[in-house]
C-alpha positions as CSV (number, residue, x, y, z in Angstrom):
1,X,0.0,0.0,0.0
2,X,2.8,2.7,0.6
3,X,4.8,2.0,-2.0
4,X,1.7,3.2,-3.8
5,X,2.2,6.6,-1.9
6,X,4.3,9.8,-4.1
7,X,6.0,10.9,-1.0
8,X,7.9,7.1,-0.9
9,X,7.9,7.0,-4.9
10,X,9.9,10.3,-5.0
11,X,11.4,9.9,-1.3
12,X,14.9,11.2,-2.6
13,X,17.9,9.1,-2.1
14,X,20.6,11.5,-2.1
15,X,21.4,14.7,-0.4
16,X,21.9,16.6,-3.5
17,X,18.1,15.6,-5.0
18,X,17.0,17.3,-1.6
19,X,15.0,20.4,-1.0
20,X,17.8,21.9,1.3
21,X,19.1,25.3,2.2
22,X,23.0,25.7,1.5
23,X,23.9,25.7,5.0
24,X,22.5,22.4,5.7
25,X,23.9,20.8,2.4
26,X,27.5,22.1,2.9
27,X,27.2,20.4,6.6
28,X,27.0,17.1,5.2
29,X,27.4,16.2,1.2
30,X,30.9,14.4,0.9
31,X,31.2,14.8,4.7
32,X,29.5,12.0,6.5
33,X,27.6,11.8,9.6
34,X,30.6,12.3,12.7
35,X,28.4,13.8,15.6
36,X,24.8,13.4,17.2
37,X,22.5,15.7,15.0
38,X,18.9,16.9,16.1
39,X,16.9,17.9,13.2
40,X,13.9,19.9,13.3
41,X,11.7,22.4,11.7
42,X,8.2,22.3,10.1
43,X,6.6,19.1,9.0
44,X,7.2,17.9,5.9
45,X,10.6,20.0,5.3
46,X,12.6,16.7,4.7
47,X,14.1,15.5,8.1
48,X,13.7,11.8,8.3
49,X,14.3,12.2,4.5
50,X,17.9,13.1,5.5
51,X,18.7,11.1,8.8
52,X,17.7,8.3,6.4
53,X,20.6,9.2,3.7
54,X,22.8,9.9,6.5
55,X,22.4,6.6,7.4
56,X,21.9,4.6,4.5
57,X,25.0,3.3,4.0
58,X,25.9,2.3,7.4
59,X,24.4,-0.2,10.1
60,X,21.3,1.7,11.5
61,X,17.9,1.0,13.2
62,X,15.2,3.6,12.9
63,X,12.5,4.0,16.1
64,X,9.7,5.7,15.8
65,X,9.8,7.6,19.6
66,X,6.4,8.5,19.3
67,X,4.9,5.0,19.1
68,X,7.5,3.0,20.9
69,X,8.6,6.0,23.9
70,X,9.1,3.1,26.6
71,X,12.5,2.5,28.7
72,X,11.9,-1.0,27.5
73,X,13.1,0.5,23.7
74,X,16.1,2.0,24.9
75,X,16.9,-1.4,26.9
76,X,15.8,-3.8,24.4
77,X,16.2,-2.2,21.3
78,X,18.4,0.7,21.4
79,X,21.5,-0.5,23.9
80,X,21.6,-4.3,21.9
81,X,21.8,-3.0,18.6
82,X,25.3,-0.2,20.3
83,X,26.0,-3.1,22.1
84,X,26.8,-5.9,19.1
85,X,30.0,-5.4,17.1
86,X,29.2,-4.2,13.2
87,X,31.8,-4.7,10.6
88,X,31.3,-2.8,7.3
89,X,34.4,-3.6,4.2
90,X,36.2,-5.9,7.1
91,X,36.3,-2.9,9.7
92,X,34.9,-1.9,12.5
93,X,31.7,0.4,11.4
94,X,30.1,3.3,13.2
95,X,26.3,2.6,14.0
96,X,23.5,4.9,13.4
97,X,20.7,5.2,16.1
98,X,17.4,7.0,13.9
99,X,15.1,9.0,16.7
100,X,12.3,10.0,14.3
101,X,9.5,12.0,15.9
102,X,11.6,12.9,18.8
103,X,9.5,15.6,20.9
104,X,7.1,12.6,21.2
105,X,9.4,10.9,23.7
106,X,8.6,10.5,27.5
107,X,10.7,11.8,30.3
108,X,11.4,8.3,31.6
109,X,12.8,7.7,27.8
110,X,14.7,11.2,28.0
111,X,16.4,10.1,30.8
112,X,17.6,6.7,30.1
113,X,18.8,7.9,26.4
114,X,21.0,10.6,27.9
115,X,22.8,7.5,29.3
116,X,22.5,5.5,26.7
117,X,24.5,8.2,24.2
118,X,27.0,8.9,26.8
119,X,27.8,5.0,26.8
120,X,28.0,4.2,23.2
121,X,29.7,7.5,22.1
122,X,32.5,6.1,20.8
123,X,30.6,4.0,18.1
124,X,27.3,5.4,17.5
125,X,25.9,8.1,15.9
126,X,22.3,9.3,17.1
127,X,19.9,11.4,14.7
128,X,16.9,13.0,15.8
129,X,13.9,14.5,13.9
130,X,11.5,16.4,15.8
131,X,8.5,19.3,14.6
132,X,8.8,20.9,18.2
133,X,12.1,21.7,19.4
134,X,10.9,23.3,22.6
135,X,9.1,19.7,23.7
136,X,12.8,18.2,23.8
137,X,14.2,18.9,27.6
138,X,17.7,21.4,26.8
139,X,19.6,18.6,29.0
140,X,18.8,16.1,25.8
141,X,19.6,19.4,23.5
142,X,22.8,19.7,24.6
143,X,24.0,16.1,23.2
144,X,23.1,16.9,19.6
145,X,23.8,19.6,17.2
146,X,20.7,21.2,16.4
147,X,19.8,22.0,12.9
148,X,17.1,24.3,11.9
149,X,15.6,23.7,9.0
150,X,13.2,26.3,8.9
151,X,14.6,29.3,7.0
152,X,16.5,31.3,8.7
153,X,16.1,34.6,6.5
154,X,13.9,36.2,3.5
155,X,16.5,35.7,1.2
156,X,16.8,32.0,2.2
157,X,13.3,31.5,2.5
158,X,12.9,33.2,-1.3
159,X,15.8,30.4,-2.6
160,X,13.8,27.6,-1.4
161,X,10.5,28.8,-2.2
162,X,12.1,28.8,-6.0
163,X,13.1,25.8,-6.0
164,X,10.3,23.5,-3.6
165,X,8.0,25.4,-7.3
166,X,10.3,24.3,-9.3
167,X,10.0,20.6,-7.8
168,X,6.5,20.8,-7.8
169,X,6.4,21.9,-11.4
170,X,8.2,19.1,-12.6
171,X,6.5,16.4,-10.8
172,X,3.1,17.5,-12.2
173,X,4.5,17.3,-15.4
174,X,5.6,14.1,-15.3
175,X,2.9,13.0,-14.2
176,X,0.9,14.8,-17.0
177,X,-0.6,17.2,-14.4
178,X,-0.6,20.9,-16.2
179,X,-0.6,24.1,-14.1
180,X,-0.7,27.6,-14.9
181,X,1.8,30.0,-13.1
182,X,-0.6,31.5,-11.0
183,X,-1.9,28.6,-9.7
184,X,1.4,27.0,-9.1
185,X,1.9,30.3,-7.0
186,X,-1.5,29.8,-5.1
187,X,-0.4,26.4,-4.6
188,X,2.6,27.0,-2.6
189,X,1.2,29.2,-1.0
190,X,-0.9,27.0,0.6
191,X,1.4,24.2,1.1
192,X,4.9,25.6,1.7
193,X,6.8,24.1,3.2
194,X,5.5,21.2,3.9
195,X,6.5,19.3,0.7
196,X,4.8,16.0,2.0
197,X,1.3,17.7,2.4
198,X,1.6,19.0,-1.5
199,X,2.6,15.7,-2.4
200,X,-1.0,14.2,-1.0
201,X,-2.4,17.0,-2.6
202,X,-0.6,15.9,-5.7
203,X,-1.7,12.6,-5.2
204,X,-5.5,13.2,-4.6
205,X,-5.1,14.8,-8.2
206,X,-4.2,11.5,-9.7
207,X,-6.2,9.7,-7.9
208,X,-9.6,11.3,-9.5
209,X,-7.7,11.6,-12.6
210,X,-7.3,15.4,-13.1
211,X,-5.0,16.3,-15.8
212,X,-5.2,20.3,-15.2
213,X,-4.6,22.2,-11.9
214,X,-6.3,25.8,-12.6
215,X,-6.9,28.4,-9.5
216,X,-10.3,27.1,-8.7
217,X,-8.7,23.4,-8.2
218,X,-5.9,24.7,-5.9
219,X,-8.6,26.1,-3.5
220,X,-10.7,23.3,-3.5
221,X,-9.0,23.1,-0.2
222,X,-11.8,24.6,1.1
223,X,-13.6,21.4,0.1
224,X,-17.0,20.5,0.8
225,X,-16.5,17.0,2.9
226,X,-19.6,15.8,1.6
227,X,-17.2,13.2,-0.6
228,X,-15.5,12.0,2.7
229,X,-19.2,11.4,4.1
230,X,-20.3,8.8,1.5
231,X,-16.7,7.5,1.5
232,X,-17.4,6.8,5.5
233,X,-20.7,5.3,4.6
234,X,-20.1,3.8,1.2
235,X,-16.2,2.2,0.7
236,X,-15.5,-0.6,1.8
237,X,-12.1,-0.7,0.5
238,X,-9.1,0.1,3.0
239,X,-6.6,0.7,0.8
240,X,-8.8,3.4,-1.4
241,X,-9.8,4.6,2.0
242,X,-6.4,5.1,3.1
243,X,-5.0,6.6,0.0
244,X,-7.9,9.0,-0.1
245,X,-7.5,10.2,3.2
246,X,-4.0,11.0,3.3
247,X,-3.8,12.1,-0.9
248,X,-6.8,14.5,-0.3
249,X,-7.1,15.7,3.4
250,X,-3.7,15.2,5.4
251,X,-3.2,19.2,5.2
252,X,-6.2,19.8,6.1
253,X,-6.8,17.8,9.7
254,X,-8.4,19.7,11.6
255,X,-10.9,21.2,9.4
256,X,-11.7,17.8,8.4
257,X,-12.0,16.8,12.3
258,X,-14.6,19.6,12.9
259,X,-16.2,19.1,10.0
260,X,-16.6,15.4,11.6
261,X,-18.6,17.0,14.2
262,X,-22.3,19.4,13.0
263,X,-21.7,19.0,9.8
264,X,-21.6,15.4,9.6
265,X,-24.4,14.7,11.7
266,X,-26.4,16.8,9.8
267,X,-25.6,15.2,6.5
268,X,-26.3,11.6,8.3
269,X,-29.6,13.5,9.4
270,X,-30.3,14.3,5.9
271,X,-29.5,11.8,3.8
272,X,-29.1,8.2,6.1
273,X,-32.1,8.6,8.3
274,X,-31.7,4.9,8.7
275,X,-28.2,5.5,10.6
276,X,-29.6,7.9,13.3
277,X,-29.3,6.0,15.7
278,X,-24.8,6.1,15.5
279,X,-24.9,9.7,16.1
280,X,-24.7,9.5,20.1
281,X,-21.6,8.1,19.3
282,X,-20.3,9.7,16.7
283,X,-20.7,12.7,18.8
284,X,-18.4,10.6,21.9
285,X,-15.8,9.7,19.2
286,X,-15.3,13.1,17.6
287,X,-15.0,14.8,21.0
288,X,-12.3,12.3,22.5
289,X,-9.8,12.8,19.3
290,X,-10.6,16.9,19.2
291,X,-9.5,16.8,22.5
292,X,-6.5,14.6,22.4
293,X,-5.4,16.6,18.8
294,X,-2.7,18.6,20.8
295,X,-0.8,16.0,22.1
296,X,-0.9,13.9,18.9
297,X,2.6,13.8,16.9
298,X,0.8,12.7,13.5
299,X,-2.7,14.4,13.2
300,X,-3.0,12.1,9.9
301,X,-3.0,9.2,12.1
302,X,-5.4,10.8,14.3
303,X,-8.0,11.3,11.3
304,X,-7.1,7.7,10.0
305,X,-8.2,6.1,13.6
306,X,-11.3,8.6,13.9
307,X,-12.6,7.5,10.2
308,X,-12.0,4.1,10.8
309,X,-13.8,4.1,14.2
310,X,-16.8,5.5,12.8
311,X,-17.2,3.4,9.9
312,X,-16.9,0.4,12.8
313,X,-19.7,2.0,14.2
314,X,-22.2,2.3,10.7
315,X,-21.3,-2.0,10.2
């Protein structure tokens, strides 16, 4: 199913195809990966992208922190991998420790990591991704470098905004998309920089077979949700849903997630008289996940598990 996804299709394998300002590239094309780096900055800018390549081509294990945040990872996981000898071209190799979604970590995990780093400095590298930098405790800070990748001036912000267009521009064409200028312009406007978001929104395009992208398509964004509605009601097929959900509304969470709420009961009201009876419920659902949406890393997930919940409800 995800290798049906663009954002793994045109994941880019090398630092050079990467949507990167200078000062990032220069820190680590032809250079390698010698210290502990903590990347962060705005979703969908192309961190795990590049702790990936950093670590491609040595031993490496990647942990999601926000779904596995126990002490258990860090003793069962984490400290066997440092522990066990790697040899890479009949030498001793460097290991590389991937911390994606890192301000999702517990304290208890904080704390047994800052050990965990100290122990195996000698032959592991960690890399960290994180959205939030101010959720990651300054005493954990202080054993990465830090790496913004958010731009750190207009000029900077101008250069990449060129050439995220550019990228987008060239996908669409090869994928037989046309777009006018001023929609492309519209169009970042709305996604930058979030370059995975655009890529769903890319997606969604294909999906229903558009094969022009005009102003009027770009702000569709603004979608009615009726579409989503029948899909709750209607498909039955997971990996449509799926795709759907994250091609057409993963920028759009928590407009979708309200929408959830009024609107939907109304259209249930409306036009499934019959299925009355789930709104009690519906009502329960939406309310828990509106309420925990702060203290979720991956809003998309959120929506996925709200959908899912409620079409369990309708069978």
């Amino acid at each position: 199913m995800i290798q049906d996804l663009l954002t793994e299709k045109l994941r880019p394998k090398e630092i050079r195809h990467m949507i990167l300002p200078p000062r990032i590239r220069s820190l680590f094309e032809n250079k390698g990966l010698n210290h502990n780096v903590l990347l962060s900055g705005s979703p969908g800018c192309g961190k795990t992208t590049l702790a990936k390549i950093l670590a491609k081509d040595l031993p490496h294990i990647f942990i999601n922190v926000s779904d596995e945040s126990s002490v258990d990872t860090i003793r069962n996981k984490i400290n066997d991998f440092c522990s066990n000898i790697s040899v890479l071209d009949g030498k001793s190799s460097k290991k590389v420790v991937i911390l994606d979604e890192f301000d999702g970590a517990s304290d208890q995990f904080y704390k047994a990591l800052r050990g965990t780093i100290e122990k195996f400095a000698g032959n592991t590298r960690f890399v960290a991704t994180c959205n939030w930098i101010n959720k990651v405790p300054e005493a954990i800070q202080s054993r990465f470098e830090v790496i913004n990748f958010d731009p750190s001036n207009p000029e900077e912000e101008e250069m990449i905004k060129d050439e995220w267009r550019s990228r987008v521009n060239l996908i669409l064409g090869k994928l037989g998309i046309t777009i006018d200028q001023e929609s492309l312009v519209a169009f970042e406007r709305e996604y930058f920089p979030d370059f995975r978001s655009a890529l769903n929104r890319i997606q969604s395009w294909t999906i229903e077979g558009i094969t022009k992208i005009d102003l009027s398509k770009v702000k569709e964004a603004n979608w009615s949700y009726e579409d989503l509605y029948k899909m709750i009601i209607e498909s039955k097929d997971p990996v449509k849903n799926y795709q759907t959900i994250v091609g057409q509304y993963s920028s759009k969470v928590d407009d979708v997630m309200t929408s959830l709420g009024e609107e939907f009961i109304n259209w249930i009201v409306k036009n499934h008289p019959d299925k009355t009876k789930i709104i009690p419920a519906v009502v329960v659902l939406v309310a828990s996940h509106q309420a925990q949406r702060i203290a979720v890393i991956d809003p998309v997930v959120s929506l996925l598990s709200l959908f899912y919940q409620i079409q369990k409800l309708i069978d």
